[in-house]
Residue, then its C-alpha position, 0 to 999 in steps of 0.5 A: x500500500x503506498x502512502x506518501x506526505x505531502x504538502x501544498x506549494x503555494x503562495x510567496x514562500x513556493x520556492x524557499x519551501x521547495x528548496x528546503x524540501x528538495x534537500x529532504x528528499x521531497x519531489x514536485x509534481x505540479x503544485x505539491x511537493x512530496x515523499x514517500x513514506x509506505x508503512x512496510x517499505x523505505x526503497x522510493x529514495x530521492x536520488x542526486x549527483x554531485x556534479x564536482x565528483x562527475x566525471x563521464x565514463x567511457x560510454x557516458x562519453x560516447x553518448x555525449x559525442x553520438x548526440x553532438x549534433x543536438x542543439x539545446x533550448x530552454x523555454x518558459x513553462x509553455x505546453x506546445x502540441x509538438x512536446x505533447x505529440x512527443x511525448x504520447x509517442x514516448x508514452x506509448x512505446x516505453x510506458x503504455x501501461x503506467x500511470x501517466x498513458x492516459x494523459x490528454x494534452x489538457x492534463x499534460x499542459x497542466x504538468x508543465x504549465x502548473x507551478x509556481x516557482x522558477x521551471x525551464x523546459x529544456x527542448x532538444x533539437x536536431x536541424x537533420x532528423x525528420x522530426x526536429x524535436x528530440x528531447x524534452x526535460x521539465x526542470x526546476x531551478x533550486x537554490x542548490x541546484x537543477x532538479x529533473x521533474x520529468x523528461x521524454x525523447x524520440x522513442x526508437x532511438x536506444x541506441x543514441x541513449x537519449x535518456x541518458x544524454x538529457x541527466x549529462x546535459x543537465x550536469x553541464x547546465x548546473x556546472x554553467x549556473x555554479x550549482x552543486x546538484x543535478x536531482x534526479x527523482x527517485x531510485x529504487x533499488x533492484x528496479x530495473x527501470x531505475x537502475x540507470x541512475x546509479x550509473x553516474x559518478x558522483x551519485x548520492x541517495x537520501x536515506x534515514x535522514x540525510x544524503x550519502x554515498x550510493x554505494x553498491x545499489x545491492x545493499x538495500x535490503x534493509x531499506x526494501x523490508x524494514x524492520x522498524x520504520x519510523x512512525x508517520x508523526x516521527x518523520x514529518x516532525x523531523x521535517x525542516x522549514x525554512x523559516x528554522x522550524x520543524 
């Protein structure tokens, strides 16, 4: 069964408050930040990169160099028909039946357009390919750092590694602004569709109550079956507010 906290990002303090809880290992969607907190299970783990500990690897490289044709864009929060037929072409090859395939282009508008703190859409284009736009990454902006919200690419293309390509391209945007972090969403562990994010020099997880070291992602068994979770009261009363307060 899974149960998240949550809370409402509004109002003045929307970017202070996302801040504070991007650190915490919270995620945005729209106007609400939130973290998992299942009563059996911690493996949902916010996960980032340390962007001075990166350094590409062999095949990071080639990645790089098979998309060094791709020019990058950013754009206010403004949904386009044309990132919307992208990414129902990225839905329905690599996840038709999540939780995301039946989005509209009225819903998909409101996820893009739907925030209220500092949001870039990164767009990916190529001047040869029969369909100009590639990629596409929803970022927000934090204090401390870029964090990738969503992101969706040409399906068809695995061996141009696109996926990856974006999460290197945002490590030289946080390089380029002086931030420290590049956050990715959640890791969990022996998740095959998440395994990826441990690929990345540099890569640290948000676990009991602070960022460490990913490790060896093998060593998790403990985060997957807990034996003593910590009570729901216990764990927003740890919370950190911007203002100082819990």
């Amino acid at each position: 069964m899974e149960r998240k906290l949550f809370t409402a990002l509004q109002g003045e303090t929307a970017s202070k408050l996302n801040d504070s809880l991007s650190k915490q290992g919270f995620r945005r969607s729209q106007n609400v930040l939130y973290r998992p907190s299942c009563s059996d299970c911690a493996a949902c783990m916010s996960a980032r990169i340390r962007v001075a500990d990166f350094t590409p690897s062999k095949s990071q490289k080639r990645v790089l160099k098979r998309n060094a044709h791709l020019s990058r864009r950013a754009r206010s929060p403004w949904a386009t028909e044309e990132q919307y037929n992208l990414f129902r072409d990225y839905l329905d090859s690599r996840h038709a039946a999540g939780g995301m395939a039946d989005m509209d282009m009225f819903e998909f508008a409101a996820m893009v357009e739907e925030t209220p703190i500092r949001t870039r859409l990164i767009e990916y284009t190529s001047a040869s390919a029969a369909t100009e736009l590639q990629a596409v990454g929803l970022t927000d902006v934090l204090n401390d750092g870029v964090s990738m919200v969503y992101s969706f690419f040409q399906p068809g293309l695995d061996k141009d590694s696109l996926g990856t390509f974006i999460i290197l391209d945002h490590i030289e945007i946080a390089r380029d602004l002086g931030l420290p972090y590049v956050y990715l969403g959640y890791w969990v562990p022996g998740s095959p569709k998440m395994a990826y994010k441990a690929n990345f020099a540099g890569v640290e997880v948000y676990t009991k109550g602070e960022w460490s070291p990913i490790g060896v992602p093998t060593d998790y068994d403990d985060a997957l079956n807990p034996l003593t979770p910590d009570p729901i009261a216990d764990q927003v009363s740890r919370i950190n507010l911007p203002d100082g307060r819990s």
